[in-house]
ZAVO-754559 format. One record per residue (C-alpha): residue number from 1; residue in one letter; x, y, z. Coordinates in steps of 0.02 Angstrom, whole numbers, plus 32768, in hexadecimal, padded with zeros to 4 digits. Example, Ala and Ser with C-alpha at 12.3 -4.5 7.8 and 13.67 -1.06 7.14 Angstrom:
// residues 2
+-----+---+------+------+------+
:   k : r :   px :   py :   pz :
+-----+---+------+------+------+
:   1 : A : 8267 : 7F1F : 8186 :
:   2 : S : 82AC : 7FCB : 8165 :
+-----+---+------+------+------+
//
This chain:
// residues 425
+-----+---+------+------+------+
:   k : r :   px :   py :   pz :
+-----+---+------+------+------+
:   1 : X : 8000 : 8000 : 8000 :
:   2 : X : 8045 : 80A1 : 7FD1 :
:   3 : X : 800A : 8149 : 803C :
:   4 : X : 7F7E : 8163 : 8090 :
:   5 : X : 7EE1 : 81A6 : 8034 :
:   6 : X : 7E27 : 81D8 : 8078 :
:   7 : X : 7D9C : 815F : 8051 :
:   8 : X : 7CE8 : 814C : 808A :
:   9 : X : 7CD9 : 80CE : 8110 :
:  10 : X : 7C23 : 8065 : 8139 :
:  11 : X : 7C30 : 8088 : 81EE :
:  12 : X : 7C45 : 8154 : 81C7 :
:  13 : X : 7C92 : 81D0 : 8140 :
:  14 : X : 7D3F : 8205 : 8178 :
:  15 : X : 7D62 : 82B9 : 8158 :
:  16 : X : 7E0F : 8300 : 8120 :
:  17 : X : 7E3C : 8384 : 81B5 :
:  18 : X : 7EE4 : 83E4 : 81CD :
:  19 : X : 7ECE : 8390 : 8278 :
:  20 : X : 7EA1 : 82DD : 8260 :
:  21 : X : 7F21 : 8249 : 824E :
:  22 : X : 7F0A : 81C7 : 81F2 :
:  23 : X : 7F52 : 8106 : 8217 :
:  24 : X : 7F4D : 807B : 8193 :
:  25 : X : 7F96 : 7FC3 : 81B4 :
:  26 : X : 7FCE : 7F3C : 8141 :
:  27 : X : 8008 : 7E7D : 8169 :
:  28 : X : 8046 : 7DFC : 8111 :
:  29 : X : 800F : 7D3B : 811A :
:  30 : X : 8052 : 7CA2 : 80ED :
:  31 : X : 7FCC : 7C2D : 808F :
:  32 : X : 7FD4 : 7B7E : 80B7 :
:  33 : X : 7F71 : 7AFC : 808D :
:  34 : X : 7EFA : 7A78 : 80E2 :
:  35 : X : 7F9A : 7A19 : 813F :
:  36 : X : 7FF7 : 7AB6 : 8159 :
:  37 : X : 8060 : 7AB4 : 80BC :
:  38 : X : 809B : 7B4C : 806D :
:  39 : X : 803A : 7B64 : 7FDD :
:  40 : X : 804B : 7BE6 : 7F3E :
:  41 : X : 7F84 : 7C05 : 7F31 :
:  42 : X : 7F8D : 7CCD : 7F38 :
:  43 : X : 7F5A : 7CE7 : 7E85 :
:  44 : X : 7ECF : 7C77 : 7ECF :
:  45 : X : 7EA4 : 7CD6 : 7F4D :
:  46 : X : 7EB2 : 7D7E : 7EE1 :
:  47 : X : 7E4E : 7D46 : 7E5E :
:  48 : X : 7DB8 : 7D3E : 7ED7 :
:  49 : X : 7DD0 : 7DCA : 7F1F :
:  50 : X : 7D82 : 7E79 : 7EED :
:  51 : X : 7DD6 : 7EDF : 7F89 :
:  52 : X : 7E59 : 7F5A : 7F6F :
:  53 : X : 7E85 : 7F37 : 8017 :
:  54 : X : 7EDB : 7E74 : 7FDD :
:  55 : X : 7F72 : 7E83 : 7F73 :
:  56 : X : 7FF7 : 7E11 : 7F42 :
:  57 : X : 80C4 : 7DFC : 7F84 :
:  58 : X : 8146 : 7DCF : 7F53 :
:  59 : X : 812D : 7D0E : 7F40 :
:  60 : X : 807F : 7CC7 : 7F0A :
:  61 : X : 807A : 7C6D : 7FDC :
:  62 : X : 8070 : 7D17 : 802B :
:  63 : X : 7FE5 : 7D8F : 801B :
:  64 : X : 7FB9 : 7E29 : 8064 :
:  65 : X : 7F2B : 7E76 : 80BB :
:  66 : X : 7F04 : 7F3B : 8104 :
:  67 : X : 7E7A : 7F8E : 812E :
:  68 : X : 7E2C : 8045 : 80F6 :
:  69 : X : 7EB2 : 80D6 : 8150 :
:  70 : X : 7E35 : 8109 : 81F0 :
:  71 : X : 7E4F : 81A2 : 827F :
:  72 : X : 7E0A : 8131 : 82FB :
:  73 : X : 7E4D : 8074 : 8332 :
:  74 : X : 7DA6 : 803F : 8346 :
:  75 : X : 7D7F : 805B : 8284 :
:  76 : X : 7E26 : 8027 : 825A :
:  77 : X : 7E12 : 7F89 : 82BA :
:  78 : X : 7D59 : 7F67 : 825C :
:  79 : X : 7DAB : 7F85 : 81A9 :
:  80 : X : 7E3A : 7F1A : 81C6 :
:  81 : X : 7DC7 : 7E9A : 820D :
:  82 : X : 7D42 : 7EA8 : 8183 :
:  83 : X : 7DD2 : 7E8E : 80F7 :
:  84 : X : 7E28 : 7DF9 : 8165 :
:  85 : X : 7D78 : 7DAD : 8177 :
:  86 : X : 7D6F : 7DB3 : 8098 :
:  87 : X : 7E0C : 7D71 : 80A3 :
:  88 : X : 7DDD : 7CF3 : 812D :
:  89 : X : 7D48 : 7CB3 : 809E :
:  90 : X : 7DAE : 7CB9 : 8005 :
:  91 : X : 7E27 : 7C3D : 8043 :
:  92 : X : 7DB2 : 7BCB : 80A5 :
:  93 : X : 7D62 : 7BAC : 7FF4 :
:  94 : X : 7E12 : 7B7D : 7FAA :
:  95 : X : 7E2D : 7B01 : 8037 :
:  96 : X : 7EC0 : 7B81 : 8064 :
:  97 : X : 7EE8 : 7BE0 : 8119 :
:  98 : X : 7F56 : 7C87 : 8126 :
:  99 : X : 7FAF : 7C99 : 81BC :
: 100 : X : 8008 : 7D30 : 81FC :
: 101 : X : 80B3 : 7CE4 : 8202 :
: 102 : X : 8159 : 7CCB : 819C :
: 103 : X : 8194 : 7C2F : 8160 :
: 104 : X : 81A4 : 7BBD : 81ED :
: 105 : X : 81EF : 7B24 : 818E :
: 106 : X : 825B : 7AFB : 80E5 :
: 107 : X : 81B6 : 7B16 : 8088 :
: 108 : X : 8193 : 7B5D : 7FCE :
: 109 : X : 819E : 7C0B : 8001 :
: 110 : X : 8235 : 7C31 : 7FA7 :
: 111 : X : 81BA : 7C43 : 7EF5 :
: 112 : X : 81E2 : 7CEF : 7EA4 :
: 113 : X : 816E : 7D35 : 7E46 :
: 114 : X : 818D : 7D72 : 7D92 :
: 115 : X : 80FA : 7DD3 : 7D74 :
: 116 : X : 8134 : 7E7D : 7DB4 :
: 117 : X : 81EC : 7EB9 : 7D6E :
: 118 : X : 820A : 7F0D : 7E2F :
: 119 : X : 820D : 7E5D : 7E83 :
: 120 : X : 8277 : 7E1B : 7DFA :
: 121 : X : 82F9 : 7EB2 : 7E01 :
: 122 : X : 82FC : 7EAA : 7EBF :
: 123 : X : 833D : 7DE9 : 7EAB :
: 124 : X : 83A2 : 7E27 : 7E1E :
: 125 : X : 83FA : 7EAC : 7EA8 :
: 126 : X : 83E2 : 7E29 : 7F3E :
: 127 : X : 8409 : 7D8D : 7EFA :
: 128 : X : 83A1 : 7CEF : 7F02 :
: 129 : X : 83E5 : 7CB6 : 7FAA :
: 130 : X : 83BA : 7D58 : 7FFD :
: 131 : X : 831A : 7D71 : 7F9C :
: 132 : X : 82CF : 7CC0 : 7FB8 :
: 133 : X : 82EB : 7CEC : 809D :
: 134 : X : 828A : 7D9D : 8077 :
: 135 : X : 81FF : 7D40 : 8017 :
: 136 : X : 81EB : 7CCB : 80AE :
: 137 : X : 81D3 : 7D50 : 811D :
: 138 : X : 8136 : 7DB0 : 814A :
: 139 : X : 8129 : 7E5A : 819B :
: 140 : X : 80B1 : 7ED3 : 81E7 :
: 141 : X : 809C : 7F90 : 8196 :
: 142 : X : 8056 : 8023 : 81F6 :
: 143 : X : 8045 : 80C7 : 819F :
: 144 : X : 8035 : 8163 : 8208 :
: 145 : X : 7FFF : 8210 : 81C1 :
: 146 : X : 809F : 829C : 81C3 :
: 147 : X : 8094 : 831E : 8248 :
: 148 : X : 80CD : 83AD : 822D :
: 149 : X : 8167 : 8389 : 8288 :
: 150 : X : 8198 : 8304 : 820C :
: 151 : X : 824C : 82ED : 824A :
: 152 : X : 821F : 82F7 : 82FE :
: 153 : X : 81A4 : 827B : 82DF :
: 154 : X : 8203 : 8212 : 8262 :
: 155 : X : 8288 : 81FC : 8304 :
: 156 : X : 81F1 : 81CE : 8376 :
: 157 : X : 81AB : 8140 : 8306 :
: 158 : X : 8261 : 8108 : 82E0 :
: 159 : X : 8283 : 80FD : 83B7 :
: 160 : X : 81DD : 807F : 83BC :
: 161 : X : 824E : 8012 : 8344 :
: 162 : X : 824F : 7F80 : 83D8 :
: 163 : X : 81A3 : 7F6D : 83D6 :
: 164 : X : 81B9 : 7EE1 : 836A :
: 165 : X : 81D9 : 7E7F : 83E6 :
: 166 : X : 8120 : 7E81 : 8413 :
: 167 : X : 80E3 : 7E3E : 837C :
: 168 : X : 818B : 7DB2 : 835C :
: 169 : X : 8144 : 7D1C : 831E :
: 170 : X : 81D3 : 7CD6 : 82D6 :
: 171 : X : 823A : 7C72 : 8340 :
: 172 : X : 8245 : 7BEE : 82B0 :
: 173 : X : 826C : 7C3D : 81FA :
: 174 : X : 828A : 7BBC : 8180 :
: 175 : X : 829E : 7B27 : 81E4 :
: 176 : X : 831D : 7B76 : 8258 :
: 177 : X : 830D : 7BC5 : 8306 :
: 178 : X : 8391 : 7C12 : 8368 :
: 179 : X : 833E : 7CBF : 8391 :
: 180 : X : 82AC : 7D00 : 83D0 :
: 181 : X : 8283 : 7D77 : 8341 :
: 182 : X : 82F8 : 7D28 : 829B :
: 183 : X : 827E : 7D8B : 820E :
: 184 : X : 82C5 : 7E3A : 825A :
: 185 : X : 837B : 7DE7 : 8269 :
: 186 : X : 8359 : 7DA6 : 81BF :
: 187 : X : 8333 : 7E26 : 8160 :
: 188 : X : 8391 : 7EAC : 81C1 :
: 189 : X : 8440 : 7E5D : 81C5 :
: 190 : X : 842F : 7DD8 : 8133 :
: 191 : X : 83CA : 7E09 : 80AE :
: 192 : X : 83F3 : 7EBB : 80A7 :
: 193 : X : 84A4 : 7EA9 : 810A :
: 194 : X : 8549 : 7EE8 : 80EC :
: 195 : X : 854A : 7F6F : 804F :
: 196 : X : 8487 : 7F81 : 8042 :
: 197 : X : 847E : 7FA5 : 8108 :
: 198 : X : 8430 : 8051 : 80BC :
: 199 : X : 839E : 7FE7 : 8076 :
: 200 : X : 835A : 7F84 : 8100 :
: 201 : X : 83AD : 7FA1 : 81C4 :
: 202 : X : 8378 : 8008 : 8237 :
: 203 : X : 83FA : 80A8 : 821A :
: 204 : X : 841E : 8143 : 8292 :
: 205 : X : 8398 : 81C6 : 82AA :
: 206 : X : 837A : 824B : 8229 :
: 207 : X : 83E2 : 82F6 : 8239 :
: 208 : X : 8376 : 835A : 81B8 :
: 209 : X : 82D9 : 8338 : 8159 :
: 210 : X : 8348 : 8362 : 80CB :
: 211 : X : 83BE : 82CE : 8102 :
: 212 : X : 832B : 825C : 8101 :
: 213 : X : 82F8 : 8293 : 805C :
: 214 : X : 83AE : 828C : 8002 :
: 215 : X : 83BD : 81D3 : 8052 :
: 216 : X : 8317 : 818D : 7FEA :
: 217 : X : 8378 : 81F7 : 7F58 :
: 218 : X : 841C : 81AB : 7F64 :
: 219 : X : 83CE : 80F6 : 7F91 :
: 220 : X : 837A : 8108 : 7EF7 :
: 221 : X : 83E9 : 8139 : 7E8C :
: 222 : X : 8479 : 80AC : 7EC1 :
: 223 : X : 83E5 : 801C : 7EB0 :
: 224 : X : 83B8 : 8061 : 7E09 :
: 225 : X : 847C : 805A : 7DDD :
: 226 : X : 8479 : 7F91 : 7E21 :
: 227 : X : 83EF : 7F67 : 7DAE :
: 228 : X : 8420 : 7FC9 : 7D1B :
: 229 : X : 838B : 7FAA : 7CA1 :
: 230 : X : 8327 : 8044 : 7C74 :
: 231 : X : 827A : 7FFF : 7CB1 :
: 232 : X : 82BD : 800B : 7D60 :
: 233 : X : 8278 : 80CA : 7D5E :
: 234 : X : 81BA : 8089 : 7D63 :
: 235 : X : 81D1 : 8008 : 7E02 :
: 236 : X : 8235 : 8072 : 7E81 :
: 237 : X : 822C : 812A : 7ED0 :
: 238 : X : 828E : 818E : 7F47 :
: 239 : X : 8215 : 814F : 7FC1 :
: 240 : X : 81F7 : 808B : 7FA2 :
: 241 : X : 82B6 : 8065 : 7F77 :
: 242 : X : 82C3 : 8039 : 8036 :
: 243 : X : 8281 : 7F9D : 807D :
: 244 : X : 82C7 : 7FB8 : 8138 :
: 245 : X : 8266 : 7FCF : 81CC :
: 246 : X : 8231 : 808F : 81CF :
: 247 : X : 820C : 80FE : 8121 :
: 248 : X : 81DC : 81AB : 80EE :
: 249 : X : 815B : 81AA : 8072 :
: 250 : X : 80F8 : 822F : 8026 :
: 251 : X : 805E : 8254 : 80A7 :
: 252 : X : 808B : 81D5 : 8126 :
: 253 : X : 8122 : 8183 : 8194 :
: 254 : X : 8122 : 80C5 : 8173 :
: 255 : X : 8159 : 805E : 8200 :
: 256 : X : 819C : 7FA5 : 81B9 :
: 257 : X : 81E6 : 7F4E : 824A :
: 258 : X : 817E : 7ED4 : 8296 :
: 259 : X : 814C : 7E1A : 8264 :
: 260 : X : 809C : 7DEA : 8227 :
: 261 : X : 8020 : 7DB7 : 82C0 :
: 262 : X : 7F78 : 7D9A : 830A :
: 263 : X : 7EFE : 7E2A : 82F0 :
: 264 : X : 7EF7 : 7E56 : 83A9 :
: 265 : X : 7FB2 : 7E70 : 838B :
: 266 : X : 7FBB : 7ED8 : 82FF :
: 267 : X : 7F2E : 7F49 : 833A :
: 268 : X : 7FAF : 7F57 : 83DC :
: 269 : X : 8037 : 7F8B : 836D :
: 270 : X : 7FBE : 8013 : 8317 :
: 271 : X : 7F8B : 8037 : 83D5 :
: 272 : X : 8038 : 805D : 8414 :
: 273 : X : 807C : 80B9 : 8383 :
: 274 : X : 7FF6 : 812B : 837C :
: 275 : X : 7FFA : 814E : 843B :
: 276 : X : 80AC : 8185 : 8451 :
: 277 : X : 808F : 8209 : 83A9 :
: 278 : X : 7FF9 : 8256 : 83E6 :
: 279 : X : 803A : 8254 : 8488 :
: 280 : X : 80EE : 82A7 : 845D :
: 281 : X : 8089 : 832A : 83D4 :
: 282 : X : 7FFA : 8346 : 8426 :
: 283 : X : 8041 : 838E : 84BB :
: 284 : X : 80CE : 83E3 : 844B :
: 285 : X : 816B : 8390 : 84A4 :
: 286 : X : 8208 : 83B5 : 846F :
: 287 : X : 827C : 831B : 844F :
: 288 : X : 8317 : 82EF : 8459 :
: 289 : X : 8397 : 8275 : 8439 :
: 290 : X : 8405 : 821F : 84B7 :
: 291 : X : 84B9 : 8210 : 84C1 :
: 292 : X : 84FC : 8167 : 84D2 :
: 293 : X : 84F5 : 814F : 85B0 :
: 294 : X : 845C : 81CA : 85CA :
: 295 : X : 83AE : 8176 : 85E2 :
: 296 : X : 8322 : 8176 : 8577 :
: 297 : X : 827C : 81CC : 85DD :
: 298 : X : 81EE : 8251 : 85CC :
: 299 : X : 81C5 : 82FA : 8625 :
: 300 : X : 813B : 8381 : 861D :
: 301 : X : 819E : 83D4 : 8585 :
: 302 : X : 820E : 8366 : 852B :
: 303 : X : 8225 : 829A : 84FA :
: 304 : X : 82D4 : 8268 : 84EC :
: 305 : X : 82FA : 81CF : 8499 :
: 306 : X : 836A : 8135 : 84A8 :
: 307 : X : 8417 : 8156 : 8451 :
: 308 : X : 8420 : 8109 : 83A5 :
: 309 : X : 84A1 : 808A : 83F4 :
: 310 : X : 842E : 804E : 8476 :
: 311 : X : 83AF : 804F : 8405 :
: 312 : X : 841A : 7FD9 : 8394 :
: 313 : X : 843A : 7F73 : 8434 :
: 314 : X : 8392 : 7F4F : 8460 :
: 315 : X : 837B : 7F2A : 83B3 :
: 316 : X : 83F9 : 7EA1 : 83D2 :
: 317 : X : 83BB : 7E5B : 847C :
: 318 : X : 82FD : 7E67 : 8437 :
: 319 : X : 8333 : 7DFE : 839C :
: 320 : X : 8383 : 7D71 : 8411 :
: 321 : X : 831F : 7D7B : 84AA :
: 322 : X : 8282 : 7DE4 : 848D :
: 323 : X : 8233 : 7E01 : 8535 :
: 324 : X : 8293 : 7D9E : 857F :
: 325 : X : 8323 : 7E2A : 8590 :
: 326 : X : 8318 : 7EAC : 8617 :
: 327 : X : 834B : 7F40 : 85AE :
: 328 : X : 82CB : 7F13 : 8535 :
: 329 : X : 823E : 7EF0 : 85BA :
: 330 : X : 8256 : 7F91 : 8618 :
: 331 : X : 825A : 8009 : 8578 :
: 332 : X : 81BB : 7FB5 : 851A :
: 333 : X : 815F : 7FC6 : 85C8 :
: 334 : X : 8190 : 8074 : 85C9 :
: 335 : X : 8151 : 809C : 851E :
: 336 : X : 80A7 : 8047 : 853F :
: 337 : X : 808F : 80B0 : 85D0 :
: 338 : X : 80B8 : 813F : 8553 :
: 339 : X : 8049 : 8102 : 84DA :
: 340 : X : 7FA3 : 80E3 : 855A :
: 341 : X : 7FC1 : 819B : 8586 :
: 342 : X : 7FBF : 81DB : 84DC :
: 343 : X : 7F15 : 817A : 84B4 :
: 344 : X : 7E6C : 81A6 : 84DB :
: 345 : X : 7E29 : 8137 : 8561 :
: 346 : X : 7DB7 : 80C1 : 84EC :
: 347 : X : 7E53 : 809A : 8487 :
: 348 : X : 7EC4 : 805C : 8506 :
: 349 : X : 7E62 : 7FC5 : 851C :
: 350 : X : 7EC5 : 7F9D : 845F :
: 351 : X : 7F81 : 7F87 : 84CB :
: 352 : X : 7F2F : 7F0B : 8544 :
: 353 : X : 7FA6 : 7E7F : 84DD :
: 354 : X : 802E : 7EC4 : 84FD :
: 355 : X : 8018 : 7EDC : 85BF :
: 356 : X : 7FFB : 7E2C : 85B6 :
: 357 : X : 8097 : 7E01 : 856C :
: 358 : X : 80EE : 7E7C : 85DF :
: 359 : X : 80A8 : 7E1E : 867C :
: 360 : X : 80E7 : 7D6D : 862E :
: 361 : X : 8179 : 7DB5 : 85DD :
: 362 : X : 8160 : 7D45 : 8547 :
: 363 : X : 8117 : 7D5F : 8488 :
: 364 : X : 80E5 : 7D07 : 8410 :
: 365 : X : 8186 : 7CBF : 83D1 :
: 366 : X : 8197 : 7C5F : 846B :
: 367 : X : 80F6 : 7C24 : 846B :
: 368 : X : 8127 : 7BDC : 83C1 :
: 369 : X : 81B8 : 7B90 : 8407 :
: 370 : X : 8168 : 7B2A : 84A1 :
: 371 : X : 80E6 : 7B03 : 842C :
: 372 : X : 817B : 7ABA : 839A :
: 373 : X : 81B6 : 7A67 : 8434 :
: 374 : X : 811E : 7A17 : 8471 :
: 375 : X : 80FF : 79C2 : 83B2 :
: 376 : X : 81B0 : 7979 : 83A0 :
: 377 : X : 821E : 7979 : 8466 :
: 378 : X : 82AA : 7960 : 83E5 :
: 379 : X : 829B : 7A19 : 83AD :
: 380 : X : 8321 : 7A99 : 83DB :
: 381 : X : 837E : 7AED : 8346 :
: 382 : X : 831D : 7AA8 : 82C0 :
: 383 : X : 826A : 7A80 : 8283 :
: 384 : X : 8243 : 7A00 : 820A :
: 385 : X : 81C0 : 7A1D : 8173 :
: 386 : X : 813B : 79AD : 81F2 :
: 387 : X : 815E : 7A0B : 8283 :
: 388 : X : 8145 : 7AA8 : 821E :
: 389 : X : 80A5 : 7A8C : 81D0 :
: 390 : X : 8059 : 7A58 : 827A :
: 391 : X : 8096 : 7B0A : 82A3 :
: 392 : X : 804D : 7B4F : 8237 :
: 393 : X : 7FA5 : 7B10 : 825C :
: 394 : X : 7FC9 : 7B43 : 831B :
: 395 : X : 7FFC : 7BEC : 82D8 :
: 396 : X : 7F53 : 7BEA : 8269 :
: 397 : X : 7EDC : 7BA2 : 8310 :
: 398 : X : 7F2C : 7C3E : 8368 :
: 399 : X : 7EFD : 7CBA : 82EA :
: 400 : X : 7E3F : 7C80 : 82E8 :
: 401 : X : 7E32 : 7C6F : 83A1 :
: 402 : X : 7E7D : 7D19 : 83A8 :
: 403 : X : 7DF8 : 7D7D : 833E :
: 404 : X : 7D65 : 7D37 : 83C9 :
: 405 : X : 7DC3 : 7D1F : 8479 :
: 406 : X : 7E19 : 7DA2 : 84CC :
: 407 : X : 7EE8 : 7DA8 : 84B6 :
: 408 : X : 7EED : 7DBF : 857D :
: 409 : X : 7EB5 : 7D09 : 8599 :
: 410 : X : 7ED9 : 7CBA : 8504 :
: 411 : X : 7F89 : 7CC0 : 84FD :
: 412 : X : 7FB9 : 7C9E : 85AA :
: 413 : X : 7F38 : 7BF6 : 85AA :
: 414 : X : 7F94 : 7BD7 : 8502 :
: 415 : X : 8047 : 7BF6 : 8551 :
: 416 : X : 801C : 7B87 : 85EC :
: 417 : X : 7FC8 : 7AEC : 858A :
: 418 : X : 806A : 7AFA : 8515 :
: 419 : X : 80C0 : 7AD2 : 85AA :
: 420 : X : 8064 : 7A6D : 85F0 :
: 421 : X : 8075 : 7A07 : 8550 :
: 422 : X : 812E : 7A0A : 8550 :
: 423 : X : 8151 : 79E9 : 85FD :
: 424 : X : 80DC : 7945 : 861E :
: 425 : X : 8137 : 78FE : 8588 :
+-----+---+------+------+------+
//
């Protein structure tokens, strides 16, 4: 999905404002089929499908799904819903599920499409071996109107970056497991690693607006020069030549960073973004960056955020221990305490997953894990293709459960019977 734009919703007409914000979401899900096989029906799927909302990836085994941009949670929560619920139909009929979740096993998601010249350039610039891990992978998209403050807010949404952590679900990527988030690790410091860092890590905070914009310029022009074919000029811009976990776009900041995950989930996600911006530009707060040593915190005037370096630190701890690590506990219950403050009161009700996992100290990755563990004791580092696809149709029990029962009981009764499971083995 490119930039927001205005549209008439059922529930009530949405009126362009200098003063209203807009939030649109996007995730990507995995299709498998009746046994919990990876399966390419997408084109499937899309050719049933009349909503604008359900577009195709990448690889004909992911698809995605948003909802209609909204200034409220509750109506984005009912569009996203409504479009998951299509999507929900369209691949019952096919004998297919979608689950919000990367790859877990050696599976068929590695199929490139060759139907669109920008996902064959990017495996032209990539190479297949990078290009078939960032087709197994699937991601959660917020989009957040610009403030006026664009650079001040740009350096907000980019200090939230550990917040993926929340929504980790992949603890096994492609039949491996030796962190608690691998898609971030993946993509961040494999796929686009070492000379295309630029592309796809989380880099320092923005000096300048101008800054920001020269970076999409020059990141633009240096993947055009990799490609070198002419027809590069229709697929790529000075804002979508940038896959990494924050971007500037035209109307809106696009945050990329977290994995795909239960609807409860990504409407936290939504939730928590959106209360620490209107919380930090509503009241006007100054902010400020942290030298390396000085603590991250909040006052009546100003926000002063983590240092890029221990940003980049808790990016590493998050990746390998999620909530497990202490650094990483104490700063994501800081910014959900932010973020409650910085919602109106009927909306907070939206972040009640991630007090939950707060109290247990545990996401969904682990969950995932115990679960792996509980199908096959023999489980540790590896998954095998029949581990995975009974996974998968855990993962896919999880997501249906999810839209009707509250997150706050569901996943701790789910964390203890995993458990259970394993430990009466």
């Amino acid at each position: 999905m490119g930039g927001l734009f205005w549209i008439t919703l059922k529930m009530r007409e949405i009126v362009e404002t200098d003063n209203e914000r807009l939030i649109g979401l996007e995730s990507e899900l995995m299709l498998v089929d009746g046994p919990g096989r990876v399966f390419p029906g997408a084109d499937d799927v899309l050719d049933q499908s009349d909503s604008e909302y359900i577009t195709q990836e990448c690889t004909p085994t992911v698809i995605e799904v948003g909802g209609p941009p909204s200034s409220s949670l509750d109506e984005l929560a009912m569009g996203f819903m409504a479009e998951l619920r299509q999507l929900d139909a369209i691949v019952e009929s096919l004998g297919l599920r979608a689950i919000p979740a990367s790859e877990f096993g050696p599976g068929q998601a590695s199929i490139m499409r060759h139907d669109y010249l920008r996902y064959i350039f990017n495996n032209l610039v990539l190479g297949e071996e990078r290009d078939s891990v960032a087709r197994s992978l699937c991601g959660t998209h917020l989009h957040l109107d610009r403030e006026t403050r664009v650079l001040d807010q740009y350096n907000v949404l980019e200090s939230i970056d550990l917040a993926f952590v929340f929504l980790s679900s992949s603890s096994y990527l492609k039949g491996t497991n030796t962190l608690n988030c691998n898609r971030v690790n993946s993509y961040r410091n494999y796929v686009f690693g070492g000379d295309l860092k630029d592309y796809g890590q989380l880099l320092n905070y923005a000096e300048s607006l101008d800054q920001l914009k020269q970076l999409g310029r020059t990141r633009l022009s240096i993947w055009k020069q990799m490609i070198n074919d002419e027809r590069a000029d229709g697929c790529y811009d000075e804002y979508n030549a940038c896959w990494g976990p924050i971007r500037l776009r035209k109307k809106t900041i696009e945050v990329r960073n977290a994995d795909a995950n239960l609807f409860s989930l990504v409407m936290a996600m939504a939730a928590l973004y959106k209360g620490v911006n209107n919380y930090v530009f509503d009241k006007n707060l100054g902010v400020e960056i942290a030298v390396p040593g000085q603590t991250y915190g909040i006052t009546d005037s100003e926000i002063t955020l983590p240092s890029y370096r221990d940003l980049k630190q808790m990016e590493s701890e998050g990746i390998k221990d999620g909530l497990g690590s202490d650094n990483v506990f104490k700063y994501l219950s800081y910014l959900v305490d932010v973020a409650e403050n910085g919602l109106p009161h009927h909306e907070r009700k939206y972040l009640a997953p991630f007090k939950t996992m707060l109290k247990l100290r545990k996401n969904v990755a682990d969950l995932i894990y115990v679960a792996a563990k509980g199908f096959d004791p023999s489980v540790n580092g590896s998954i095998s293709p029949e581990t995975a696809q009974m996974v998968s149709l855990y993962m896919d029990g999880l997501n249906k459960k999810d839209r009707t029962h509250p997150f706050t009981g569901l996943f701790p009764a789910a964390l203890e019977r995993a458990e259970h499971s394993l430990t009466s083995r």
